[in-house]
Every structure is written in C-alpha cells, then in structure tokens.
Legacy VTK file of the C-alpha trace (Angstrom):
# vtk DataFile Version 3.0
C-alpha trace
ASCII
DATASET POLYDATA
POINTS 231 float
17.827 -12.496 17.345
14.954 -10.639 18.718
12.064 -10.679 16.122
11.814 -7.112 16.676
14.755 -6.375 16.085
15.444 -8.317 13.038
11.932 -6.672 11.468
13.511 -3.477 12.285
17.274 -4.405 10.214
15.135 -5.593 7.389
13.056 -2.576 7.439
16.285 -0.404 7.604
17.677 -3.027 4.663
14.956 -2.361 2.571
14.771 1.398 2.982
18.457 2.220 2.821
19.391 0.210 0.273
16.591 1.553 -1.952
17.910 4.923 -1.257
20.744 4.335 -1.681
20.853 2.946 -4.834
18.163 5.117 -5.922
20.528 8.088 -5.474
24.230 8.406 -4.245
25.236 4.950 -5.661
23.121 4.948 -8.993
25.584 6.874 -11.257
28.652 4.767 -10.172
26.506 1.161 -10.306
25.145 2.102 -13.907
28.783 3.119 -14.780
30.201 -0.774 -13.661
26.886 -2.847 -14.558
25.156 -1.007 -17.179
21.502 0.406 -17.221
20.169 -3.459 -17.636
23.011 -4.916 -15.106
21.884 -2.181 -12.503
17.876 -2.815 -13.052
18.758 -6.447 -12.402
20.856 -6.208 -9.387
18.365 -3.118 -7.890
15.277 -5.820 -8.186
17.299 -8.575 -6.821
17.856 -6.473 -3.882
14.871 -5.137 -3.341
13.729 -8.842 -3.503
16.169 -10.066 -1.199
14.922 -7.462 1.525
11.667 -7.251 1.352
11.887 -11.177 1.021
13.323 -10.586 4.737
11.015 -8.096 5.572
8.236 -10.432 5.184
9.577 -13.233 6.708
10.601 -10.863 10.086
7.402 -9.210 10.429
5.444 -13.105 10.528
7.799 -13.655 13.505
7.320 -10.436 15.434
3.495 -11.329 16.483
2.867 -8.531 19.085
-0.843 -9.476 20.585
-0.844 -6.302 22.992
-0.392 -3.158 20.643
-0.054 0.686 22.667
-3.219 1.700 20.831
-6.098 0.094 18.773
-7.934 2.766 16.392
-11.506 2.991 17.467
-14.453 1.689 15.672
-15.364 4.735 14.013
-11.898 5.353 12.405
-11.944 2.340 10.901
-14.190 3.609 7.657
-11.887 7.103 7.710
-8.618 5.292 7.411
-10.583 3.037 4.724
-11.866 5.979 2.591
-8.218 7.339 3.121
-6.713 3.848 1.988
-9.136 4.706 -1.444
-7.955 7.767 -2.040
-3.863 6.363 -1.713
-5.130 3.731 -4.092
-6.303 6.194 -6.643
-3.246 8.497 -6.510
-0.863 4.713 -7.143
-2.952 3.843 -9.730
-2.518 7.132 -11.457
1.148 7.514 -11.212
1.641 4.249 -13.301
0.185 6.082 -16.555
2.297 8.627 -18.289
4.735 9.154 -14.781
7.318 11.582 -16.192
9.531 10.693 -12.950
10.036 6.947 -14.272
13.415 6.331 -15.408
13.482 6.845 -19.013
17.153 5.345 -20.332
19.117 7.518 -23.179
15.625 9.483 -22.884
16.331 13.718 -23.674
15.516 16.193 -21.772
11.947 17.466 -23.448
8.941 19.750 -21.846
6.540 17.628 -19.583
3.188 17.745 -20.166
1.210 20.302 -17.958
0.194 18.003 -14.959
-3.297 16.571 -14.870
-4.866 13.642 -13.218
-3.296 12.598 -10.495
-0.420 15.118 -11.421
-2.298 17.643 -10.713
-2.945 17.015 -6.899
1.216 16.386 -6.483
3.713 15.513 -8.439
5.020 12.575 -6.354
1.460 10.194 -6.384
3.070 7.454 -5.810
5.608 8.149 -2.864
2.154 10.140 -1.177
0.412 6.791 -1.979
2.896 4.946 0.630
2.739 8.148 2.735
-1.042 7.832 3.436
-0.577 4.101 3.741
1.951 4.191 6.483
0.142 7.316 8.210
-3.034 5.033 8.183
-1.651 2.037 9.605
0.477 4.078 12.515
-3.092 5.653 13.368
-5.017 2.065 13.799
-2.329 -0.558 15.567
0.381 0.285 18.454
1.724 -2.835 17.588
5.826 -2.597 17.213
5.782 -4.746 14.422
3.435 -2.639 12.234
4.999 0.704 13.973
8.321 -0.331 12.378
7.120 -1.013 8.666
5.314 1.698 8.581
7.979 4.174 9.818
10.141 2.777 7.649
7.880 2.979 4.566
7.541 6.911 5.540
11.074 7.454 5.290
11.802 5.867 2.115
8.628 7.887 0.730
9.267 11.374 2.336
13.236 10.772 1.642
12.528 9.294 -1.967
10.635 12.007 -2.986
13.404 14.763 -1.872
16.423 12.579 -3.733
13.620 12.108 -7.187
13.554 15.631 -7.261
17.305 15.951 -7.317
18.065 13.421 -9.207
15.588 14.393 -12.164
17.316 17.957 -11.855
20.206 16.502 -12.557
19.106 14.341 -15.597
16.160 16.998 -17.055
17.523 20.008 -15.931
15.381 23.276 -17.040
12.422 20.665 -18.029
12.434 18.969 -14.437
12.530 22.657 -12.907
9.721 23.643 -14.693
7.761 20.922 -13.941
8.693 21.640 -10.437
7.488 25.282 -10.795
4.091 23.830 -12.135
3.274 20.907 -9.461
3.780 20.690 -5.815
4.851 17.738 -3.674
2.230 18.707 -1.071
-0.960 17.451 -2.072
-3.414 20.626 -3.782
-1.023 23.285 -2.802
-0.211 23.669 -6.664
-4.579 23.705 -6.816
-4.678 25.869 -4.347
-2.549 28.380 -5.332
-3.913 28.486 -8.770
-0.547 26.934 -10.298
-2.987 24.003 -11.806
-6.780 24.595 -12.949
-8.978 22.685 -10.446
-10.487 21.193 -13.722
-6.812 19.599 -14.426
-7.148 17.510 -12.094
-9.898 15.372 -12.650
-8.914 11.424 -12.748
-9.347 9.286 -15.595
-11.499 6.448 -16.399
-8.081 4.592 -15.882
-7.374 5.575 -12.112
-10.904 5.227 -11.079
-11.221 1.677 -12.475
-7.726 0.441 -11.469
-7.621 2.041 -7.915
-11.295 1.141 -6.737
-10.318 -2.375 -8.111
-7.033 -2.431 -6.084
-8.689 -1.048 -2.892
-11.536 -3.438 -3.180
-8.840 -6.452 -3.256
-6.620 -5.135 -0.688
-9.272 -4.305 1.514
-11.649 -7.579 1.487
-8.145 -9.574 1.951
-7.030 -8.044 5.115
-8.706 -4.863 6.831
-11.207 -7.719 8.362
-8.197 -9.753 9.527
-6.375 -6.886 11.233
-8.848 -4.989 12.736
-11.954 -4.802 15.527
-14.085 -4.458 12.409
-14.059 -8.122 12.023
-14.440 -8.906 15.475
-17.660 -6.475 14.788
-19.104 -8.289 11.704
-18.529 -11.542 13.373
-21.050 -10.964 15.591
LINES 1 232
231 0 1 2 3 4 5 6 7 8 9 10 11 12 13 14 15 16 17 18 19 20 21 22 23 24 25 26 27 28 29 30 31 32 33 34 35 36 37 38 39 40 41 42 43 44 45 46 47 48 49 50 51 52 53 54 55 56 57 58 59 60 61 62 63 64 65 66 67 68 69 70 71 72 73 74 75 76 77 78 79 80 81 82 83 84 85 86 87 88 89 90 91 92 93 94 95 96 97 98 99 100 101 102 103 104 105 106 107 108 109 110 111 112 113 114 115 116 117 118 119 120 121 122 123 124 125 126 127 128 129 130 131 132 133 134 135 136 137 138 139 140 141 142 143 144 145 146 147 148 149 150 151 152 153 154 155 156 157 158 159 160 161 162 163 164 165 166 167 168 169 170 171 172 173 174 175 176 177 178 179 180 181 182 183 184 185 186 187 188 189 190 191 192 193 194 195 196 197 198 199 200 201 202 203 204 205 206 207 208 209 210 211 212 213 214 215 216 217 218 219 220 221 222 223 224 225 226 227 228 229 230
C-alpha cells in the first residue's frame, strides 16, 4: 500500500474509532463489557491505532513539503506550542469532563485556571498543536496527522458536551452557561472574572516542564531552526 495512504487509514482508525466509542457506541459497549471491560478494550484500541499510526507515518518520509514555515515563525509557533502545553497540563487537575463512574450529578465548581480560558483545555491543547504543525511543514505526512488530530479535537469537544448533558444534566448545562469552548469568550464577556483565571503553581511547573522536553527532543530535528544553529 501507498505509505500515504496507509498513514491516512490509520489516522482515520484512530480518529473514528475514538469517536466512536467515545459517543454513539459507549452506552451499548458499557452495557455488554462493563465500565472496566469497556476502559480495557477503548485503550487497547486506541493502542492498536495509534501503534499503526506511528509505524505509517515512519514510512511516509516526504523530503519535498508544499510549504516550510519561515524562520521567524518558528519562535511564534514555539511560544504557541507553550501556551497548548499549559492549557494540557491544566486540564489533568480537577477536569470535571473526566469520566467519573456511578459519579451523581452535583454543581461544578465555578471554572478557574485553565477552566476559565475554555472549558475544553485539553481538546484546544491538540487544536493549537495540529494548527501549529499545518502552519510550519507542507509535508503530506504531517498534513494528515494533523488534520486528523483537528477533527477528533473539534468533533470530541461537540460529542463531550452532549454526552455530559446527557449524564449531568442541569449541572453540565450550567457549567456550559458559565465557560465557553472558545478560548476567553467566557473572559471576555464577563461570564468569568479575569482574576479566575490565573494558572496554578501546578500548570506552570508541569506545562513549562512538558514544553521544555517536547521541544529540545524534536523542534531542532524537524525544522530550519536546526539547520540554523548548526551553523
């Protein structure tokens, strides 16, 4: 098979089956398997296809990309990288859109943190990372991914809303009412106090850490900035 082609059915593997069980198939899987039987066979398949997404996207080398970001972009899309880094660092504390099994419906929290900037950190996380990596390569290979990785986010973050409706009712609207999925419009519009949403020594340490990693182990690799500090 084509390499690009095959990183594109692993891509659409990944995303669709995430979705889907995610949303439209959850009830029915957690109905047959159980809430431990479904976690089990939703990891193994997320495994199993990003396993394959991996593997695909090491075959599809594409040396002549449409478009190369230029040098000055490269620190933008880097401070940009920081600030996705921060908001996925803050979703993991306190995320009242994790699944919470046999959990009742109660009143969230007001939002702060992270929270307060939009109520779906860590699907805007993946947003900013795949809007980031469309703007610097042309390559089809990283076009693909990072499509795909939009999708999921933008479509995860529609069918989490839903879903949490479903399960929180009243408690999940309200929270709703409170937040907004684009980022500051809940700021902006005076929903949230400007104060609220200040980040935590948590987030700062956790997301600076995790950009610093990520970014010393492949922006150089990837990138005319390495060709640059080579010199």
């Amino acid at each position: 098979m084509n390499p690009a082609l095959s990183l594109a059915g692993a891509t659409a593997a990944f995303v669709g089956t995430h979705l889907l069980m995610s949303h439209p198939l959850r009830r029915s899987l957690v109905a047959r398997l159980g809430e431990r039987g479904f976690l089990g066979a939703y990891s193994l398949v997320a495994f199993a296809t990003l396993a394959w997404m991996i593997l695909a996207w090491r075959a599809a080398a594409d040396p002549s990309p449409a478009w190369v970001a230029p040098l000055w972009w490269w620190p933008i899309a880097s401070a940009i990288m920081l600030a996705a880094s921060l908001l996925l660092a803050g979703s993991l504390v306190r995320n009242p859109a994790f699944p919470h099994p046999g959990a009742r419906p109660e009143e969230i929290p007001p939002p702060c943190g992270v929270f307060a900037i939009t109520r779906h950190p860590m699907n805007w996380s993946f947003i900013l990372w795949a809007l980031v990596h469309i703007s610097l390569s042309g390559s089809a290979r990283n076009l693909i991914v990072a499509v795909g990785i939009l999708v999921l986010a933008v479509a995860g973050s529609i069918g989490q809303d839903r879903k949490k409706g479903r399960l929180l009712g009243p408690a999940w609207k309200a929270w709703q009412a409170k937040t907004s999925f684009l980022p500051f419009a809940a700021l902006l519009s005076g929903r949230v106090p400007w104060r609220a949403a200040t980040p935590n020594w948590t987030t700062l340490v956790l997301g600076l850490a995790f950009w610093a990693v990520v970014t010393s182990l492949h922006a150089p690799l990837v990138s005319p900035l390495g060709d640059w500090l080579r010199r």
